[in-house]
C-alpha positions as CSV (number, residue, x, y, z in Angstrom):
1,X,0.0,0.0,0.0
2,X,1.5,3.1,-0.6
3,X,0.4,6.3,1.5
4,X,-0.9,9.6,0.1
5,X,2.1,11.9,0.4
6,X,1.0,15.5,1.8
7,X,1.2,18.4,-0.7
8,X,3.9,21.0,0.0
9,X,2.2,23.8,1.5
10,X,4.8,26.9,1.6
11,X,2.0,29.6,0.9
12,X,1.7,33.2,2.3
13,X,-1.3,34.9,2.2
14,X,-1.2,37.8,-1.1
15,X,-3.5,41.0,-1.3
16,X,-3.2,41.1,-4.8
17,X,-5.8,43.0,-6.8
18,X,-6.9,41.7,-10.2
19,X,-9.6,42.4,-12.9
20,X,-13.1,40.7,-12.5
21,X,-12.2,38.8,-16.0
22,X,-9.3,37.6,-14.6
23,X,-10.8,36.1,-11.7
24,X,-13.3,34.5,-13.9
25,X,-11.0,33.2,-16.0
26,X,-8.9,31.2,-13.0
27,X,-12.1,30.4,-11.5
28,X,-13.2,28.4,-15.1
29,X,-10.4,26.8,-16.0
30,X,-10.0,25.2,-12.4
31,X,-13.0,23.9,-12.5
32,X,-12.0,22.8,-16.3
33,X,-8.7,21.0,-15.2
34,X,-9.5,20.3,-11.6
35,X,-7.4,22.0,-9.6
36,X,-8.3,24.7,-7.3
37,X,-8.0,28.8,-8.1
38,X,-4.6,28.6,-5.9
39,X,-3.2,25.9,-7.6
40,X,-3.7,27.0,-10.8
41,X,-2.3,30.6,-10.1
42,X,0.9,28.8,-8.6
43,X,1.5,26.7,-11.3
44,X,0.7,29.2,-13.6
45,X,2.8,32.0,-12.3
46,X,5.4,29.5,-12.4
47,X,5.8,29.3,-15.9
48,X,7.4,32.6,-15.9
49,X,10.6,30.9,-15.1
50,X,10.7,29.8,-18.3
51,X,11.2,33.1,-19.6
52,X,14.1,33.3,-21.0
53,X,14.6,36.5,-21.0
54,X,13.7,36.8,-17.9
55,X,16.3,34.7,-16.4
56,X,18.9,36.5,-18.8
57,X,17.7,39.8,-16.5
58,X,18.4,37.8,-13.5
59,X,21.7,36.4,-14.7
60,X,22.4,39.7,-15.8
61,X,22.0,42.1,-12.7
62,X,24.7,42.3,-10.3
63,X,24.7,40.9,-6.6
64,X,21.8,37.9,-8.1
65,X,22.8,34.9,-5.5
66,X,19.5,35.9,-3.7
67,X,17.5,36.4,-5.9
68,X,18.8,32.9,-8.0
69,X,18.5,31.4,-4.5
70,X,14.6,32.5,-4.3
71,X,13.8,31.9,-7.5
72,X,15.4,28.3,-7.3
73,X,16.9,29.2,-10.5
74,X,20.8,27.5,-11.6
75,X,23.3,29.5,-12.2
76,X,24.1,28.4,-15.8
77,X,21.0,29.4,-16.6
């Protein structure tokens, strides 16, 4: 039997503000894919690390340990 491993819950509470449309638009496609409106957010949101040039920006500016540390990004990125 294998057990039901806990999800990793490192949240923090956000006061973002959004538009009504967006809202509605997580809301859907959670219900479409299953997940909640938090989930989907964080795994959205999380794409952004796959901007390249993005992580260039990082890579680029100087003093970025901590803020390749927070973003768990690799250096040789």
């Amino acid at each position: 039997m294998k057990f039901i491993e806990p999800k990793k819950r490192l949240e923090k509470k956000t006061d973002w503000r959004v538009s009504e449309h967006t809202k509605l638009t997580v809301k859907h496609y959670a219900e479409y894919t299953g997940y909640t409106e938090d989930e989907v957010v964080d795994i959205f949101l999380k794409n952004l690390l796959d901007d390249e040039k993005f992580t260039e920006w990082v890579n680029s500016k100087r003093r970025n340990k901590r803020i390749v540390q927070q973003l768990a990004l690799s250096e040789e990125i």
